[in-house]
N, CA, C and O of each residue as an XYZ file, in Angstrom:
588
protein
N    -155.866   -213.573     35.147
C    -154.659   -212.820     35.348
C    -153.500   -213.793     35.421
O    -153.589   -214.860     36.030
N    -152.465   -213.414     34.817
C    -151.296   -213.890     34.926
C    -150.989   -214.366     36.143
O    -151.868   -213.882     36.856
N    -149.975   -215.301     37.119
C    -149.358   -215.465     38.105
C    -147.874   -215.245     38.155
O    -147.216   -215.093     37.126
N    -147.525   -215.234     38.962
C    -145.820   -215.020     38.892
C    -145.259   -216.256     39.142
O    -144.721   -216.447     40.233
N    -145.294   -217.040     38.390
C    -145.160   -218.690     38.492
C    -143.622   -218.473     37.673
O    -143.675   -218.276     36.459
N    -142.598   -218.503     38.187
C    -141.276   -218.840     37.320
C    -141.633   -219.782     35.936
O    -141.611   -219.453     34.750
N    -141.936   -220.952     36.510
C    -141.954   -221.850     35.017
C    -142.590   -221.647     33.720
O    -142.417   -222.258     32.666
N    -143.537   -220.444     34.065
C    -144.290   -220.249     33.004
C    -143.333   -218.927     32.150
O    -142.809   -217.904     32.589
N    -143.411   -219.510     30.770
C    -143.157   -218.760     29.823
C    -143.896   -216.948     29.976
O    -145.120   -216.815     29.987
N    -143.303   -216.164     30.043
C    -143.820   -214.585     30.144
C    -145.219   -214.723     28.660
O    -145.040   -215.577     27.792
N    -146.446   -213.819     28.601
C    -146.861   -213.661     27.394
C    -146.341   -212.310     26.893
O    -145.861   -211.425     27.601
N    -146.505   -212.285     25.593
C    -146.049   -211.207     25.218
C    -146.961   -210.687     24.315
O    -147.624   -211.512     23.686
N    -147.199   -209.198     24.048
C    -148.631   -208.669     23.385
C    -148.635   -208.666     21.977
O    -147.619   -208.199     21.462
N    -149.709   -209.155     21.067
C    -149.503   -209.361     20.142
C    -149.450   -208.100     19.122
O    -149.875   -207.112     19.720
N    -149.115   -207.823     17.924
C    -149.321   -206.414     17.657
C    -150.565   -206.309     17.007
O    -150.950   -205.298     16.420
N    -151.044   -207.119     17.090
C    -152.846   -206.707     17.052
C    -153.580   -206.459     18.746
O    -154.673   -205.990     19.065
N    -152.546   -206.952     19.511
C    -153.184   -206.220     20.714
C    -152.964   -205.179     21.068
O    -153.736   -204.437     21.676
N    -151.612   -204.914     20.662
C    -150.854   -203.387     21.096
C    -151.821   -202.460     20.262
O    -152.150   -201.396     20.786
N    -152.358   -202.806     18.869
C    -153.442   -201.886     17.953
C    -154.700   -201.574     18.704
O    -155.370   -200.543     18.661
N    -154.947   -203.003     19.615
C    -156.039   -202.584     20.460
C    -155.886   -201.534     21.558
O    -156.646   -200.567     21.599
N    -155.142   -201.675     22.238
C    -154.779   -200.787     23.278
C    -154.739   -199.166     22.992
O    -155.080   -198.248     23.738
N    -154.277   -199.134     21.834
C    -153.944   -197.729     21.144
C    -155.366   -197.340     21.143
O    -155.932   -196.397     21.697
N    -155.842   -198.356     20.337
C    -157.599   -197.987     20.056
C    -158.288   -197.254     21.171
O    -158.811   -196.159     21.378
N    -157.954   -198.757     21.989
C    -159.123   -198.415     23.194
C    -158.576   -197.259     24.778
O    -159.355   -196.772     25.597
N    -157.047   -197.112     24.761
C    -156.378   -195.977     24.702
C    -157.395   -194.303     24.190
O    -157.787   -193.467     25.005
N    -157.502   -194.267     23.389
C    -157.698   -192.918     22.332
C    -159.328   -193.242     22.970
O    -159.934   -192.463     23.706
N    -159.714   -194.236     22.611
C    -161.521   -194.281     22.955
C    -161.787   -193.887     24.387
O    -162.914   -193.434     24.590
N    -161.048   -193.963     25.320
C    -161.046   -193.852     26.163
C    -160.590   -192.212     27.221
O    -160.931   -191.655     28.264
N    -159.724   -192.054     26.188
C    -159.250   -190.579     26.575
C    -160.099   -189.359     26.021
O    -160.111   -188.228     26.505
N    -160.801   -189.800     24.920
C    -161.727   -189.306     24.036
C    -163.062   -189.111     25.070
O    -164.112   -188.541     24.775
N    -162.790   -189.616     26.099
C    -164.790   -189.799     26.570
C    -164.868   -188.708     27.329
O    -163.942   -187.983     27.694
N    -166.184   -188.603     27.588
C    -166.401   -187.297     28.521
C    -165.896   -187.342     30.005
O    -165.384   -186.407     30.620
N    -166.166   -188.751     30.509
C    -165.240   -189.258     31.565
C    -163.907   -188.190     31.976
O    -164.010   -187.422     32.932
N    -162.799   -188.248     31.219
C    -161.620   -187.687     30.696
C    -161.741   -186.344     29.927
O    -160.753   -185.612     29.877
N    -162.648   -186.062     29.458
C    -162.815   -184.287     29.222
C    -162.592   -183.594     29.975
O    -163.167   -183.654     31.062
N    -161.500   -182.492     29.647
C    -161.418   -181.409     30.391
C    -160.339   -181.742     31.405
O    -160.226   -180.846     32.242
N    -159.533   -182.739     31.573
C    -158.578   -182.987     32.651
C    -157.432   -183.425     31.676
O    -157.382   -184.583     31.262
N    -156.532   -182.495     31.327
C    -155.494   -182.295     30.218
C    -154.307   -183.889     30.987
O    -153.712   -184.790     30.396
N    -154.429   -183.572     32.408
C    -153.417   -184.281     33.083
C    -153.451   -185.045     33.248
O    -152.502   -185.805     33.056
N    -154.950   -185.516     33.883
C    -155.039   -186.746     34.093
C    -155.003   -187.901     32.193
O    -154.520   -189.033     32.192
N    -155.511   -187.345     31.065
C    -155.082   -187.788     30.325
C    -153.784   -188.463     29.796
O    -153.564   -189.560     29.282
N    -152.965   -187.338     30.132
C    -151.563   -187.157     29.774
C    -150.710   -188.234     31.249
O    -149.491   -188.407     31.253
N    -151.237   -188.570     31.880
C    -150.919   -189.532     33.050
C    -151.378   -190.666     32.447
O    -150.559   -191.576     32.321
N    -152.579   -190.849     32.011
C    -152.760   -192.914     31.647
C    -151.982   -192.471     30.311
O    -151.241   -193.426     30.075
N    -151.772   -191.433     29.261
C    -151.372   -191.602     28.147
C    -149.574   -192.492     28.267
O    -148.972   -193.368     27.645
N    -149.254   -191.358     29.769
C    -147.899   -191.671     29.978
C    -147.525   -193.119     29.967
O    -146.722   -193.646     29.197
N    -148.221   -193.703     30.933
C    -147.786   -194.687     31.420
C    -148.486   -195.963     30.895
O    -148.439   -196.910     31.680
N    -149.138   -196.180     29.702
C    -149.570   -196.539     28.774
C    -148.125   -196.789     27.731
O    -147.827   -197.835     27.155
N    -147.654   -195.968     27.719
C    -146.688   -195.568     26.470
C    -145.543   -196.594     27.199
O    -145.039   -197.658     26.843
N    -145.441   -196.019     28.002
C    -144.084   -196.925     29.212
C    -144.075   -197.972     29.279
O    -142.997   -198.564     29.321
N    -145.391   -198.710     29.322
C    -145.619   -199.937     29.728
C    -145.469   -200.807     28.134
O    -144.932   -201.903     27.973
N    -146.023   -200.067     27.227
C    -146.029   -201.125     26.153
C    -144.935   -201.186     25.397
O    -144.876   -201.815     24.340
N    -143.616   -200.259     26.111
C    -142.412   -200.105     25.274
C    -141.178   -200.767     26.563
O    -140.007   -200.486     26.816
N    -142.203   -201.777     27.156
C    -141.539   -202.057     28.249
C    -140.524   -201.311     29.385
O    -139.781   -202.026     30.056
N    -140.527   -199.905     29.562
C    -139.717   -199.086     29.988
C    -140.490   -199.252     31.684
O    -140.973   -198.240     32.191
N    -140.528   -200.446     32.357
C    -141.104   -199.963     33.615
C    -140.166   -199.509     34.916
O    -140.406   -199.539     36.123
N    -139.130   -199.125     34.249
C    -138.050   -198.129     35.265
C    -138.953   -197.355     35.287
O    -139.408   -197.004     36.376
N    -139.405   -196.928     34.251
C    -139.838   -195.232     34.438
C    -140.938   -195.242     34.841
O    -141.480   -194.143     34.964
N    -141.757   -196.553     35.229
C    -143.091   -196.291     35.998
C    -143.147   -196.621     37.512
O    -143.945   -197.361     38.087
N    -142.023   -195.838     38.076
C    -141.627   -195.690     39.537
C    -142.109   -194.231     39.869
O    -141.998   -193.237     39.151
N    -142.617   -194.320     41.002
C    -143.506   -192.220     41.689
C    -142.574   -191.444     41.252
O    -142.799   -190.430     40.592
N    -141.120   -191.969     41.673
C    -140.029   -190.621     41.736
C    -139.770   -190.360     39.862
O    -139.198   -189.347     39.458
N    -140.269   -191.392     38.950
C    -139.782   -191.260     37.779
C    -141.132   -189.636     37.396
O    -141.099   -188.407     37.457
N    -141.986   -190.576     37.075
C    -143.520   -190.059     37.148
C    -143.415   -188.766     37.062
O    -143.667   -187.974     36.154
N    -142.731   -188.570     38.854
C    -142.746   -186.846     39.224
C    -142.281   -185.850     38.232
O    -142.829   -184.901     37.672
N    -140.611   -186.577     38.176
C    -139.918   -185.916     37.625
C    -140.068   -185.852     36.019
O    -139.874   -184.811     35.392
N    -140.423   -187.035     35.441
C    -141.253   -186.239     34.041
C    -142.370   -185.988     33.874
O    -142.552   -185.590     32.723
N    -143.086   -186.013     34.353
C    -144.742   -185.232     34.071
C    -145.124   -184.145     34.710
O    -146.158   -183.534     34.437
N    -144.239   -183.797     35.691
C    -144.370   -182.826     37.039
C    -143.384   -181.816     36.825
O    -143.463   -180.588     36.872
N    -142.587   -182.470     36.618
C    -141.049   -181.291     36.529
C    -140.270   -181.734     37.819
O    -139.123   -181.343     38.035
N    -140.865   -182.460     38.552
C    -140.127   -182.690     39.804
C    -138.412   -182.934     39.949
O    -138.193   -184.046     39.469
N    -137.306   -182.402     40.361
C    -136.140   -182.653     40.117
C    -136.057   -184.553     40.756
O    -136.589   -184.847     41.827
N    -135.315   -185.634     39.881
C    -135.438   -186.437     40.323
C    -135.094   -186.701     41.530
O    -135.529   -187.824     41.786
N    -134.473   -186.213     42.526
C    -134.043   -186.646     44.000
C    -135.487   -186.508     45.072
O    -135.663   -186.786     46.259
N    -136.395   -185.927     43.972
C    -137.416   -185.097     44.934
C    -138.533   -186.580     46.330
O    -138.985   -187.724     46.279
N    -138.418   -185.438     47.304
C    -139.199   -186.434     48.680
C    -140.625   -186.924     48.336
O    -141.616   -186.226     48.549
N    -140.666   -187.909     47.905
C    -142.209   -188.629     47.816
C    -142.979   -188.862     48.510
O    -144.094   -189.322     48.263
N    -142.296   -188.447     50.010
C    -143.661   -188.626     50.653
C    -143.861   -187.551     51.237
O    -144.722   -187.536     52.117
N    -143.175   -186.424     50.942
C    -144.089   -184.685     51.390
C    -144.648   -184.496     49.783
O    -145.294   -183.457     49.649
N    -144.548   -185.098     48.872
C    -144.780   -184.669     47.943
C    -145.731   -185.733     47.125
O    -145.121   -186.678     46.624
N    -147.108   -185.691     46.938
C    -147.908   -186.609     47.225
C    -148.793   -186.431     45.571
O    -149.960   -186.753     45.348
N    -148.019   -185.959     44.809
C    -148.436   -185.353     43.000
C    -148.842   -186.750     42.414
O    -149.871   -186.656     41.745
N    -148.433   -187.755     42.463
C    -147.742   -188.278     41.618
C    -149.065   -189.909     42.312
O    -149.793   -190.559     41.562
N    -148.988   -190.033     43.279
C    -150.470   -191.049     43.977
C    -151.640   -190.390     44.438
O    -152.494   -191.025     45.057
N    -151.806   -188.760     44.114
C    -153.154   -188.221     43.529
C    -153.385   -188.548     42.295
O    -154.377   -189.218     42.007
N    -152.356   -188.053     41.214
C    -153.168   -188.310     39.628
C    -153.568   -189.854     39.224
O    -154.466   -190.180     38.448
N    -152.347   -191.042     40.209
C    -153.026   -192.002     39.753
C    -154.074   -191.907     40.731
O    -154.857   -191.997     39.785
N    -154.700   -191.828     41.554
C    -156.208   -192.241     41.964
C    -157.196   -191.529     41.430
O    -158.302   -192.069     41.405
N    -157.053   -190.177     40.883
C    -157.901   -189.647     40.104
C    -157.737   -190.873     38.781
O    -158.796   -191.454     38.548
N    -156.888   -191.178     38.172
C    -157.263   -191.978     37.259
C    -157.766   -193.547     37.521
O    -158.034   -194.311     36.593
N    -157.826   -193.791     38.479
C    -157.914   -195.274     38.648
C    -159.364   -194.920     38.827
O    -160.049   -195.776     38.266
N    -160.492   -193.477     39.702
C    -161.875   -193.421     39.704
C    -162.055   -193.185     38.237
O    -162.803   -193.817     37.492
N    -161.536   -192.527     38.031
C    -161.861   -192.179     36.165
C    -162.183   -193.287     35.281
O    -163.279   -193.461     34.747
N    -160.978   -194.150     35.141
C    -161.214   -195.313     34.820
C    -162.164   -196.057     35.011
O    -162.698   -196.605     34.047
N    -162.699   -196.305     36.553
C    -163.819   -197.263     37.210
C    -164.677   -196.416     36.473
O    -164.952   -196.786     35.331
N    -165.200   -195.257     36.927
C    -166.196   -194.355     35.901
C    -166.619   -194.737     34.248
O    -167.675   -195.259     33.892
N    -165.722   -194.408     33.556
C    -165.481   -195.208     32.172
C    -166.252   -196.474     31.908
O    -167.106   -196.591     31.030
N    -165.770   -197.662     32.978
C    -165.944   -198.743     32.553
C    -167.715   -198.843     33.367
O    -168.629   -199.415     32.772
N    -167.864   -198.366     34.382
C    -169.129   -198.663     34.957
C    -170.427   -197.828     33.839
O    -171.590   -198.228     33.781
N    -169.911   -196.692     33.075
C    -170.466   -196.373     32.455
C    -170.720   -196.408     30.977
O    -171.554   -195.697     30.415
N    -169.878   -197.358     30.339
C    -169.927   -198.089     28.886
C    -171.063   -198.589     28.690
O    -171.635   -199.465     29.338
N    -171.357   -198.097     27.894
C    -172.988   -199.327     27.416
C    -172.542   -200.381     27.016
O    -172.938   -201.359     27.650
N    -171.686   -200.622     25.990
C    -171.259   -201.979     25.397
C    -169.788   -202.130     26.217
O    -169.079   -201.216     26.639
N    -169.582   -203.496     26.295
C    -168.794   -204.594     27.384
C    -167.631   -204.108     25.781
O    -167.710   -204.601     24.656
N    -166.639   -202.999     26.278
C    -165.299   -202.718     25.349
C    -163.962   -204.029     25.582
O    -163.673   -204.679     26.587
N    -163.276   -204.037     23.974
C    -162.784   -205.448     23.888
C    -161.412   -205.723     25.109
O    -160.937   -206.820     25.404
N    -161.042   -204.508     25.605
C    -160.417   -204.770     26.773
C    -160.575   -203.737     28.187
O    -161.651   -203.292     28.587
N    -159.681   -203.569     28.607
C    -160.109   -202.584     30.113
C    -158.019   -202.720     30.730
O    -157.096   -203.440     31.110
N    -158.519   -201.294     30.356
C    -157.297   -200.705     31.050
C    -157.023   -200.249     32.519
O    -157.128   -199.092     32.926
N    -156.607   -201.492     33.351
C    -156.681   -200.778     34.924
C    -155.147   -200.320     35.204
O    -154.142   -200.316     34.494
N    -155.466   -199.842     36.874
C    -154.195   -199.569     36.962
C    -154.200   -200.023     38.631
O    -154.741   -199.220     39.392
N    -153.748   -201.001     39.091
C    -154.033   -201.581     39.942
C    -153.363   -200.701     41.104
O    -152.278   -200.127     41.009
N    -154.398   -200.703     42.460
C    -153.334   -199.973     43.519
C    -152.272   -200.177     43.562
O    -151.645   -201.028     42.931
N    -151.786   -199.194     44.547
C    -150.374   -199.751     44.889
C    -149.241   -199.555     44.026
O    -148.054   -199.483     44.343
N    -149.927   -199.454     42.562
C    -149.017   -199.942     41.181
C    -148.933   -198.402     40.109
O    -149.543   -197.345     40.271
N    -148.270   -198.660     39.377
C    -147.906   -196.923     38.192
C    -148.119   -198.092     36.819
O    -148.028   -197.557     35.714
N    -148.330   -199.276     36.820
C    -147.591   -200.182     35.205
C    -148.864   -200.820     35.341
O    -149.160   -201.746     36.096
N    -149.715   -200.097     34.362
C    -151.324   -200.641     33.844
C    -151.522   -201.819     33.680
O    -150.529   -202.516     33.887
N    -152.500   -202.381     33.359
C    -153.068   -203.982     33.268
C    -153.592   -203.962     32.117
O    -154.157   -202.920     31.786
N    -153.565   -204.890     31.349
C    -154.411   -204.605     30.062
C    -155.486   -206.195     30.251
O    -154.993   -207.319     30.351
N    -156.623   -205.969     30.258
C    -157.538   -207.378     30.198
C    -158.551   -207.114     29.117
O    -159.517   -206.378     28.917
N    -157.580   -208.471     28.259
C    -158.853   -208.526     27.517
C    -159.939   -209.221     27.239
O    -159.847   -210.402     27.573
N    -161.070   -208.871     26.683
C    -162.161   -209.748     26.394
C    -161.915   -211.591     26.772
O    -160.748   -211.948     26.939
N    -162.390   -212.044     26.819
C    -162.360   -213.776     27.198
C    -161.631   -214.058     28.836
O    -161.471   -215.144     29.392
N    -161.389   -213.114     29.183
C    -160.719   -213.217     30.412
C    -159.875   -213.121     30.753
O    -159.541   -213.088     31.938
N    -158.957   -213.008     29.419
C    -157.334   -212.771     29.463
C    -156.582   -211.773     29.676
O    -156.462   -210.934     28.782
N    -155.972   -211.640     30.775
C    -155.603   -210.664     31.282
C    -153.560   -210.264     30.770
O    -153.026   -211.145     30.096
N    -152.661   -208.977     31.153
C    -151.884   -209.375     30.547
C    -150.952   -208.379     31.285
O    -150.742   -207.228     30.902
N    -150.459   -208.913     32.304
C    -149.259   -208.096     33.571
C    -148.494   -207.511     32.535
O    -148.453   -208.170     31.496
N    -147.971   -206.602     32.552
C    -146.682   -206.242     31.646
C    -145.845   -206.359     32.505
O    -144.821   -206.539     31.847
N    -145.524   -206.385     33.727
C    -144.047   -206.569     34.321
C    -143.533   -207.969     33.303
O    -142.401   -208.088     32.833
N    -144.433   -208.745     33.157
C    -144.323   -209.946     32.927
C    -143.993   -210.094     31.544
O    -143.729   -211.264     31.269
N    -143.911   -209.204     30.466
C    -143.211   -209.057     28.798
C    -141.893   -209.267     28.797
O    -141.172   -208.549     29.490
N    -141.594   -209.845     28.353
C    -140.283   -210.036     27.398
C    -140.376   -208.507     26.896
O    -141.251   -208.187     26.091
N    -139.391   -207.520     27.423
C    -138.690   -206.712     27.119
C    -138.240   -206.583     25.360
O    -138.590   -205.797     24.480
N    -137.418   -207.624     25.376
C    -136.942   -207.966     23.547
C    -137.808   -208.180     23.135
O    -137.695   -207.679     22.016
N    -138.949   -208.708     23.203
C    -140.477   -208.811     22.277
C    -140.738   -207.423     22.060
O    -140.876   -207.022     20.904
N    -140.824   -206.635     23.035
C    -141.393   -205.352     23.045
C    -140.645   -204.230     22.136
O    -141.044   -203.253     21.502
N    -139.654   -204.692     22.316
C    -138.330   -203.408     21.461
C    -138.866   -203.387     20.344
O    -139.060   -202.290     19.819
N    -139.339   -204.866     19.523
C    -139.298   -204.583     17.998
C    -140.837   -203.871     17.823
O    -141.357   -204.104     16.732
N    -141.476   -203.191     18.583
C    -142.872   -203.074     18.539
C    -142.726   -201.672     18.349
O    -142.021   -201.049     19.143
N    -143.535   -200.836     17.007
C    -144.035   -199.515     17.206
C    -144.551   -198.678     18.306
O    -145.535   -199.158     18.869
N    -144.170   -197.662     18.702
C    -145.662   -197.610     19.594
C    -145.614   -195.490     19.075
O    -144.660   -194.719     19.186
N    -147.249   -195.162     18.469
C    -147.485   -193.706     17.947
C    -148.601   -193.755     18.840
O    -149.716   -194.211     18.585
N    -148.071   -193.075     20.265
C    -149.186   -192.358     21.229
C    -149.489   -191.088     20.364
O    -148.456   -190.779     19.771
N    -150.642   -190.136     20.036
C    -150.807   -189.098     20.145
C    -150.322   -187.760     21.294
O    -151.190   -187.591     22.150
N    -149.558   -187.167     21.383
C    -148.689   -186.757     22.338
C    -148.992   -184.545     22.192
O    -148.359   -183.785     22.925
């Protein structure tokens, strides 16, 4: 995993990784794991999308609420508890997924407590913070979620 070491240069995702993610994105939403839970899909789809288009304003609870929920943005986050249910339903979902893969998949999408802005680790050990992207790397990047 990355550190938050100032001196180090940010990495930034390559667009053969961003192809992976999409991949393993869709492979993932595709599983039975994720069958049948329209929302919880549409929650890692969200913030999947956010993260690789560098938009992590919008992966704040109060953002979350208010677009995936309908929540008016001023809304109280902590009588209103929508928004750190769906991620923990997705963060077991996820663990589920990965404890139940037969084959070791080329990365793993977490979503670390505490946190709304996914992790992407891939294969060899390399892990890849997105707080930590160059923003301007990211702009020039496609991104076609299925939506």
């Amino acid at each position: 995993m990355l550190t938050a070491d100032p001196s180090r240069e940010p990495e930034v995702l390559s667009p053969e990784q961003i192809d992976l993610v999409h991949h393993h994105l869709n492979a993932v939403l595709a599983s039975h794991v994720f069958a049948g839970s329209k929302r919880t899909q549409d929650f890692l789809r969200l913030i999947v999308g956010h993260a690789l288009h560098g938009e992590f304003d919008s992966l704040r609870e109060r953002m979350i609420g208010a677009e995936m929920f309908g929540r008016p943005v001023g809304y109280d986050t902590g009588s209103d508890s929508v928004v750190r249910v769906k991620a923990t339903e997705v963060r077991k979902k996820l663990a589920q997924f990965y404890t139940e893969s037969k084959e070791k998949p080329p990365l793993r999408i977490e979503l670390p407590s505490g946190s709304y802005v996914p992790r992407f680790c891939f294969e060899l050990g390399h892990s890849v913070d997105m707080p930590r992207l160059r923003r301007a790397a990211l702009s020039r990047l496609p991104l076609a979620l299925p939506g």
